[in-house]
MARNUVO-68608 format. One record per residue (C-alpha): residue number from 0; chain; x, y, z. Coordinates in pm, 1 decimal. Example, Ala and Ser with C-alpha at 12.3 -4.5 7.8 and 13.67 -1.06 7.14 Angstrom:
BEGIN
(0 "A" (1230.0 -450.0 780.0))
(1 "A" (1367.0 -106.0 714.0))
//
This chain:
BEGIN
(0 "A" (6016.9 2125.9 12377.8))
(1 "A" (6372.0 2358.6 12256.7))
(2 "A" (6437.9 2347.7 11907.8))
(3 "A" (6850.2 2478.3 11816.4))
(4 "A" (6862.9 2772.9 11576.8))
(5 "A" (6929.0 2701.6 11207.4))
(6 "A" (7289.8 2691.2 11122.7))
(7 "A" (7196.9 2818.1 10769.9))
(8 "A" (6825.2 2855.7 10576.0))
(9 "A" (6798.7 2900.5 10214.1))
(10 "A" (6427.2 3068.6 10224.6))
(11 "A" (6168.7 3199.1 9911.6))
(12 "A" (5958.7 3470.7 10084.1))
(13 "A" (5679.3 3578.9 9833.6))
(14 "A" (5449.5 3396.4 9595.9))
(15 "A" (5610.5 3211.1 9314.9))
(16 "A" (5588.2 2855.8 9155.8))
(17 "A" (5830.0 2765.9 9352.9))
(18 "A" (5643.8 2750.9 9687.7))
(19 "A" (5917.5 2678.6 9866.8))
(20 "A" (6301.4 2564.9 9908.2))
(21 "A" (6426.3 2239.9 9985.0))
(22 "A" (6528.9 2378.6 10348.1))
(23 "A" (6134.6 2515.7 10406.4))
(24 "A" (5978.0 2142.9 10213.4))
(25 "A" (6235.5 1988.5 10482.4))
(26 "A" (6044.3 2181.8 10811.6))
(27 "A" (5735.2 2107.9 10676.4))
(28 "A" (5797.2 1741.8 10652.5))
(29 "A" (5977.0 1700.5 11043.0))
(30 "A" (5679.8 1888.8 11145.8))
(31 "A" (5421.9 1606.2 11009.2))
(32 "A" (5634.8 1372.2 11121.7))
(33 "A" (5621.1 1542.7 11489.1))
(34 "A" (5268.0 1524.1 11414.7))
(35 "A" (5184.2 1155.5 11334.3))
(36 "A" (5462.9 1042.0 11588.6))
(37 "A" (5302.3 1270.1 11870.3))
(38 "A" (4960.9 1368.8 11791.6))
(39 "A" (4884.1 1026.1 11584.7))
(40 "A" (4549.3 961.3 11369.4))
(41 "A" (4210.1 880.0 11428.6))
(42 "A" (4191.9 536.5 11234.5))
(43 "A" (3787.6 382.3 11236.4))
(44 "A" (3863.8 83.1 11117.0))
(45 "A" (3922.5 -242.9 11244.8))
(46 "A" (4102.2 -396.8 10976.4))
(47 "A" (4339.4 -107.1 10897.8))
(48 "A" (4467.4 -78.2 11325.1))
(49 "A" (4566.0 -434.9 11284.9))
(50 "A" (4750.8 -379.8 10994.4))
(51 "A" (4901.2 -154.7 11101.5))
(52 "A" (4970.6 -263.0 11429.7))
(53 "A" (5147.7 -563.2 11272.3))
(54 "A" (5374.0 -301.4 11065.5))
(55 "A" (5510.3 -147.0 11391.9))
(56 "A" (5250.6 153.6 11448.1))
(57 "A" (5158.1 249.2 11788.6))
(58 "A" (4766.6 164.0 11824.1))
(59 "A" (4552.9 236.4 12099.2))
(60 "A" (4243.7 115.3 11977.2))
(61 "A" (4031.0 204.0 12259.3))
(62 "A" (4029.4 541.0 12127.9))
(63 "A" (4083.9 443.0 11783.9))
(64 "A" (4406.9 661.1 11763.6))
(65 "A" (4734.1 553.9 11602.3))
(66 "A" (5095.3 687.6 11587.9))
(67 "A" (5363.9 685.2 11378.1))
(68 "A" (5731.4 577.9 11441.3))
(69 "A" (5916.0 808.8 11211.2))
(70 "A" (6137.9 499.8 11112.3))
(71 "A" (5772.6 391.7 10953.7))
(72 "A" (5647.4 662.5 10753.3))
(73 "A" (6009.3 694.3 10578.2))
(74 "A" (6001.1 333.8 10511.2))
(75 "A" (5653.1 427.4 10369.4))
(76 "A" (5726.9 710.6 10120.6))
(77 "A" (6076.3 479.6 10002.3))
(78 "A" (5876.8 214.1 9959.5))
(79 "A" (5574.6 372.3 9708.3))
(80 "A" (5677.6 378.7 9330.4))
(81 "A" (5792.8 671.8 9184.6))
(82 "A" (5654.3 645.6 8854.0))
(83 "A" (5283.2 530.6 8777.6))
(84 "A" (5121.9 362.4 8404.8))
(85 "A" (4737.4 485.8 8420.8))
(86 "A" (4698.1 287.6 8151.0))
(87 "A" (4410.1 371.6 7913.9))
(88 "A" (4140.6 123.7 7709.2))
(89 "A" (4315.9 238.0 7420.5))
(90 "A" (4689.1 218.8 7517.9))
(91 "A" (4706.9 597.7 7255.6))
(92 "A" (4541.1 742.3 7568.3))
(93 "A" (4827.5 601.7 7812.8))
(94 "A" (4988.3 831.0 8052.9))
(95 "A" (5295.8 789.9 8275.0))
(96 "A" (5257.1 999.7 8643.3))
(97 "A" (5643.3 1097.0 8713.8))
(98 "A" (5795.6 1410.0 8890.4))
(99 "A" (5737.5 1719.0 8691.6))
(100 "A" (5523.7 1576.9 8401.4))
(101 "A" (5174.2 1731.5 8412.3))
(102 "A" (4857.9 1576.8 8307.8))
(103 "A" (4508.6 1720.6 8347.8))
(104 "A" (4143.8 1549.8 8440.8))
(105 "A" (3841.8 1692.1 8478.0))
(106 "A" (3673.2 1754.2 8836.5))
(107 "A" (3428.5 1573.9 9061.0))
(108 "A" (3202.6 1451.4 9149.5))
(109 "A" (2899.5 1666.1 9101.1))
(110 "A" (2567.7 1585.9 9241.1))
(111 "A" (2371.6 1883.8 9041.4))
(112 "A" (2387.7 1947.2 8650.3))
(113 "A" (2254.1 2224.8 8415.9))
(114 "A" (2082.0 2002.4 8202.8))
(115 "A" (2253.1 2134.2 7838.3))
(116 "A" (1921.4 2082.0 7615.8))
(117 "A" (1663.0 2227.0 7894.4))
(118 "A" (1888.6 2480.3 8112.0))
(119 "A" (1711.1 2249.0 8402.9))
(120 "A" (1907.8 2265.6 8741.1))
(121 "A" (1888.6 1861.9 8816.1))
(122 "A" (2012.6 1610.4 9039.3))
(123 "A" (2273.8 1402.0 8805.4))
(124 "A" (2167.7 1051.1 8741.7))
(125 "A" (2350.9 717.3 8605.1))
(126 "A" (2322.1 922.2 8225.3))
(127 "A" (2478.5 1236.1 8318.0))
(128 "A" (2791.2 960.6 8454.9))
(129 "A" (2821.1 840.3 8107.1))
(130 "A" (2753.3 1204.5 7930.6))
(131 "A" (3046.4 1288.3 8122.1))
(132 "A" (3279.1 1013.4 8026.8))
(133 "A" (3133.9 1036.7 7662.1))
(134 "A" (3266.0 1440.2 7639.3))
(135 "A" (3600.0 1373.1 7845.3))
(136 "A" (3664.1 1115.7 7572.4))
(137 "A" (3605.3 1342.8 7284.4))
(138 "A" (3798.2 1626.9 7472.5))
(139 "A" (4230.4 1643.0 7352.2))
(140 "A" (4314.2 1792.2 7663.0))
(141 "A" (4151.5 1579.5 7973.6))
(142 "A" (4433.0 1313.8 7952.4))
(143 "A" (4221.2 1087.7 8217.4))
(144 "A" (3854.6 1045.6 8333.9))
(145 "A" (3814.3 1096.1 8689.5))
(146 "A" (3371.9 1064.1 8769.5))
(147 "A" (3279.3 1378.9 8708.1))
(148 "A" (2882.8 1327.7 8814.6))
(149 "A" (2700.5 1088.8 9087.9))
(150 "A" (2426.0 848.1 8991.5))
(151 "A" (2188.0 997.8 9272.3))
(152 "A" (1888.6 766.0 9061.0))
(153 "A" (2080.1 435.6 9163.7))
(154 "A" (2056.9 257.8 9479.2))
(155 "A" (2310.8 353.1 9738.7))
(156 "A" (2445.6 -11.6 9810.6))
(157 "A" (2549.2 -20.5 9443.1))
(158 "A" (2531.7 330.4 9349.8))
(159 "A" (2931.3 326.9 9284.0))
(160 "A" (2935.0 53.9 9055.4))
(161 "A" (2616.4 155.4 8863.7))
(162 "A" (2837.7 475.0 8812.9))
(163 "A" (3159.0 269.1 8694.6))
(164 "A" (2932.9 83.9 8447.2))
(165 "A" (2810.9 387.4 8295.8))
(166 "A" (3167.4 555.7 8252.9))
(167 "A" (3374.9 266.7 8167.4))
(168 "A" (3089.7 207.0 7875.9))
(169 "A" (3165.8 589.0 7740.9))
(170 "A" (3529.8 665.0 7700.0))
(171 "A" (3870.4 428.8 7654.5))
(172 "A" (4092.1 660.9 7896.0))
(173 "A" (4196.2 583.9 8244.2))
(174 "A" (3921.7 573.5 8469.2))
(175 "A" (3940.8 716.4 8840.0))
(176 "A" (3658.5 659.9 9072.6))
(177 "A" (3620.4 930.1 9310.1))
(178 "A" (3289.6 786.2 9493.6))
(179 "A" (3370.0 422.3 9608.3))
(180 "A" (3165.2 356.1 9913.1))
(181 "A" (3419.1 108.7 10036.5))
(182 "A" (3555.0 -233.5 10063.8))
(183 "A" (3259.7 -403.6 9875.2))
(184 "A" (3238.0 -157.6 9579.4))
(185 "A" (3626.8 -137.0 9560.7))
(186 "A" (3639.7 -572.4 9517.0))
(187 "A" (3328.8 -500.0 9243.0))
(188 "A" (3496.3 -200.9 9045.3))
(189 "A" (3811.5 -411.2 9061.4))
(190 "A" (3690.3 -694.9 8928.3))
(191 "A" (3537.3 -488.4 8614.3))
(192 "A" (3860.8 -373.3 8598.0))
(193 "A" (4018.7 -718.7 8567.8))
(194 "A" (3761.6 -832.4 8332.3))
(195 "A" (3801.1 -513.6 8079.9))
(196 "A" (4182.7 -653.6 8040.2))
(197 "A" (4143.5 -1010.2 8131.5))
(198 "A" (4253.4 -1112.1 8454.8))
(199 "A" (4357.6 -937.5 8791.4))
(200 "A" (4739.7 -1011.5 8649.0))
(201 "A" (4692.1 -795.8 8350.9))
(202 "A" (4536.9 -535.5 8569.3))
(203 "A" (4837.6 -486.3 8764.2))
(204 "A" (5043.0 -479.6 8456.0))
(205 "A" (4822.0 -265.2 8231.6))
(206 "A" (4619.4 -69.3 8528.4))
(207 "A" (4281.2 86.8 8342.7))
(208 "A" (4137.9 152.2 8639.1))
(209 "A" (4243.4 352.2 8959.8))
(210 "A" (4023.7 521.3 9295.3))
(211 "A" (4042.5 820.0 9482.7))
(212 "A" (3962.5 850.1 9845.9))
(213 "A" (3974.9 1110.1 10092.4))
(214 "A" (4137.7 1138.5 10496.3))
(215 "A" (3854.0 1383.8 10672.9))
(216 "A" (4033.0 1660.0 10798.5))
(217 "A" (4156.4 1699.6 11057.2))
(218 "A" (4411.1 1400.6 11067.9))
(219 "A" (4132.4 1097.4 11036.9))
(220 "A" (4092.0 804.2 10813.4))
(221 "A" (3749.4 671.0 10821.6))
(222 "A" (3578.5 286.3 10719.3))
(223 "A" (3522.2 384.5 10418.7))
(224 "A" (3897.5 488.6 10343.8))
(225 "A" (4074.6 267.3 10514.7))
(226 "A" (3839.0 -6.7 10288.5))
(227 "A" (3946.1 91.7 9929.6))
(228 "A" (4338.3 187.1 10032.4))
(229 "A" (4318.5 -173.7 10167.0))
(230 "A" (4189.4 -381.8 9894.7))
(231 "A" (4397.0 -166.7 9581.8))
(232 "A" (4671.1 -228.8 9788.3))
(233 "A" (4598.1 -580.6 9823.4))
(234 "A" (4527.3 -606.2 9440.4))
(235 "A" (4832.3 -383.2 9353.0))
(236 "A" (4611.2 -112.1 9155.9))
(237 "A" (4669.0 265.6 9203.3))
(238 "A" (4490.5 431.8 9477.6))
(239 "A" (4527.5 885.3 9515.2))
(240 "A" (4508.3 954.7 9849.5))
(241 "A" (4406.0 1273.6 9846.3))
(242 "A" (4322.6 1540.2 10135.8))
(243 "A" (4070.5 1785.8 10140.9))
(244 "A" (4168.1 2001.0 10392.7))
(245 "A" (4006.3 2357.9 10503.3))
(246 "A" (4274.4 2644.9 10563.2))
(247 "A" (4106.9 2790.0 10868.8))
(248 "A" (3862.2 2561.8 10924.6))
(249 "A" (4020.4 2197.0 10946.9))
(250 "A" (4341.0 2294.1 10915.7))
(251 "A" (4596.9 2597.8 10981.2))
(252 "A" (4515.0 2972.8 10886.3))
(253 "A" (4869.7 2946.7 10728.0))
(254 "A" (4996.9 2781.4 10401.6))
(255 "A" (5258.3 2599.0 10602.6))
(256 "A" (5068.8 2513.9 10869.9))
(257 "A" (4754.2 2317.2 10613.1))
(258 "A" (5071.7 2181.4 10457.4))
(259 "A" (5176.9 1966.9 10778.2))
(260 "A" (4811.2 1886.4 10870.1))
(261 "A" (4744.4 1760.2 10465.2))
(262 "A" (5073.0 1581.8 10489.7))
(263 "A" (5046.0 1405.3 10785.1))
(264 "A" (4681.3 1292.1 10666.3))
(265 "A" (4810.5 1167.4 10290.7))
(266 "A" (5080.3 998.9 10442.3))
(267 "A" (4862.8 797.8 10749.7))
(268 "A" (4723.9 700.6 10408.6))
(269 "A" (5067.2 613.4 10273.5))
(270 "A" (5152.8 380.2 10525.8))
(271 "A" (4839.8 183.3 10552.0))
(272 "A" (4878.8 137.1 10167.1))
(273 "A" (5282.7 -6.7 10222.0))
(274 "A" (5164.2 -208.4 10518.8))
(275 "A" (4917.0 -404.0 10352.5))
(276 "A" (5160.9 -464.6 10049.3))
(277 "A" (5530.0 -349.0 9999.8))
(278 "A" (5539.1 -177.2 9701.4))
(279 "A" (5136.9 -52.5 9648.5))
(280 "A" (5141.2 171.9 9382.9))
(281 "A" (4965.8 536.1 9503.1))
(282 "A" (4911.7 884.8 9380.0))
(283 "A" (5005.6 1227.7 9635.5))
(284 "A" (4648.4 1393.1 9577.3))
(285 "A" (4475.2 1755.5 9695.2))
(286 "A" (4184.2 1952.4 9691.1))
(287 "A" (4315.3 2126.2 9995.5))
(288 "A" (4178.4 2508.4 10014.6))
(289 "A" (4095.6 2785.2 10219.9))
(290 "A" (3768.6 2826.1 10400.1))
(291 "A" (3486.3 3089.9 10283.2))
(292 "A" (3372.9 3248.7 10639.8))
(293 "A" (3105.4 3438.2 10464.0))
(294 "A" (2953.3 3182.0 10270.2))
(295 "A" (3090.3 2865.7 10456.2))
(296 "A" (3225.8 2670.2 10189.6))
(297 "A" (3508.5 2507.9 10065.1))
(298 "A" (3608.3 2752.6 9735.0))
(299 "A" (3718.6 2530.1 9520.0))
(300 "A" (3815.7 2786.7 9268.6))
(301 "A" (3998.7 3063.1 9534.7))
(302 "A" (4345.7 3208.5 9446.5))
(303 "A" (4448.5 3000.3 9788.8))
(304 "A" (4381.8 2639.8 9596.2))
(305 "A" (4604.7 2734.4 9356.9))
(306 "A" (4851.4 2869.6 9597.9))
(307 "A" (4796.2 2572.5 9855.8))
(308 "A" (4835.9 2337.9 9593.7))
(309 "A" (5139.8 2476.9 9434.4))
(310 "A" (5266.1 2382.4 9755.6))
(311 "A" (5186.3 2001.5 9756.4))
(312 "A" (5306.6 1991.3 9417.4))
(313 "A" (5626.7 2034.2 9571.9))
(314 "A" (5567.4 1831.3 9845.6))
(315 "A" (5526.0 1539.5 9668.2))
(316 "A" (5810.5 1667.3 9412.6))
(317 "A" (5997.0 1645.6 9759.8))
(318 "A" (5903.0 1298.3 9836.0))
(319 "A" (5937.0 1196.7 9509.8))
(320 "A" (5609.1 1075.4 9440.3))
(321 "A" (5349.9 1093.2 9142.9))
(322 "A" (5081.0 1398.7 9250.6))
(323 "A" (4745.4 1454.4 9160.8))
(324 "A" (4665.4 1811.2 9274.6))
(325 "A" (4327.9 2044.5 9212.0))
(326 "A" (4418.1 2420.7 9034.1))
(327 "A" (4155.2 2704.8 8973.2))
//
């Protein structure tokens, strides 16, 4: 394949906030779209390849892969909202997602806790979910709840919504769940959603309640996923697609390079979300990092997260599009 040289490139070489110019956030999104219109994405799930083979995607679902018309994930990224209400309990604790505004939550979701009266290292339980909301709610600065903790004492079929229980009963902020286990527990934290406000049609209006899912790296979406992006779409409740990419691992040594491969992965996402319903209100999210060779983990509080996501922070800027990004 020949690419033409640049006529002209307006380039920021060097760590700053501003990761990059418009002319560098333009490569990096013909790139992904090379990517998903080329390479495609694993999709495992059969509800999501007829969606979006109905919206115009290329699906080949003996191996499960899809690909992207570019026409398709443009029509996506107009399509999503550009400002987002994640509306609190208490409407003080309201908060409007838009461009350059900046919010904060707390982290998740833990499956180990110091136990704070005992020192104890402990598996977290349904308590330690509410503890967590109950201190978020008392903290100024943690503007929504995201689950900090998992409920490893619950069942696993309804370990998700013994965990929403426990944190909607503990603070009036926005609520994201971070641990959905998929189509079922999305309908069942939705509908304790609706019935906190009264109805599915307030819930859409005054949205208390929002998820988080993750692509797997690199460039899938898995049952799970594909599950929850489905039904908030369907019931017009903000979803964060967010990637958790490994620089080096799953994804590109370089910061460009885990850019393209995290891009093309939130915005599979994207499209699956607009396909199902025109309009689906959804959240540009990372925890994309590097990758510790020594240790083999996923440092979550490396110098590259903050770097990496400085980056999608401008991504999304780029798009346009509310973002929900990890720092150190």
């Amino acid at each position: 394949m020949k690419r033409g040289f640049h006529a002209g490139l307006d380039e920021r070489r060097g760590f700053s906030l501003n990761m990059f110019s418009n002319d560098e956030l333009e490569e990096i999104h013909y790139a992904t779209l090379e990517v998903l219109e080329q390479v495609g994405i694993l999709v495992f799930c059969d509800e999501a390849l007829e969606i979006l083979d109905a919206a115009g995607a290329i699906v080949d679902k003996a191996s499960s892969t899809v690909k992207f018309p570019q026409y398709l994930v443009e029509d996506a990224i107009q399509s999503c909202p550009k400002k987002l209400l994640l509306a609190g309990r208490d409407p003080k604790y309201d908060m409007i997602v838009e461009g350059r505004r900046v919010g904060f939550t707390n982290f998740g979701a833990g499956v180990m806790i110091v136990d704070p009266y005992t020192g104890e290292l402990k598996e977290t339980t349904k308590k330690d979910v509410g503890n967590t909301a109950l201190v978020c709610d008392a903290l100024d600065n943690v503007d929504i709840y995201s689950s900090a903790v998992v409920g490893r004492d619950m069942p696993e079929t309804s370990v998700d919504l013994h965990e929403a229980e426990a944190f909607l009963s503990n603070t009036t902020k926005h609520c994201q769940h971070i641990d959905l286990t998929g189509g079922k527990g999305a309908r069942g934290f939705l509908e304790m959603g609706a019935a906190i406000v009264g109805g599915m049609d307030e819930l859409r209006r005054r949205p208390v309640i929002s998820a988080l899912v993750c692509p797997v790296s690199p460039l899938q979406l898995h049952t799970n996923t594909c599950e929850v992006i489905i039904e908030f779409a369907k019931a017009g409740v903000p979803v964060n697609i967010l990637s958790m990419a490994m620089s080096g691992a799953s994804a590109p040594i370089t910061l460009a390079g885990t850019l393209v491969t995290h891009n093309a992965e939130v915005l599979a996402g994207i499209v699956l979300a607009q396909a199902t319903r025109k309009g689906a209100p959804i959240m540009y999210g990372s925890s994309t990092t590097t990758f510790d060779l020594t240790y083999v983990t996923a440092p979550v509080g490396a110098p590259e997260l903050g770097m990496i996501n400085a980056g999608v922070a401008e991504l999304s800027n780029f798009y346009r599009l509310p973002s929900y990004v990890a720092g150190t």
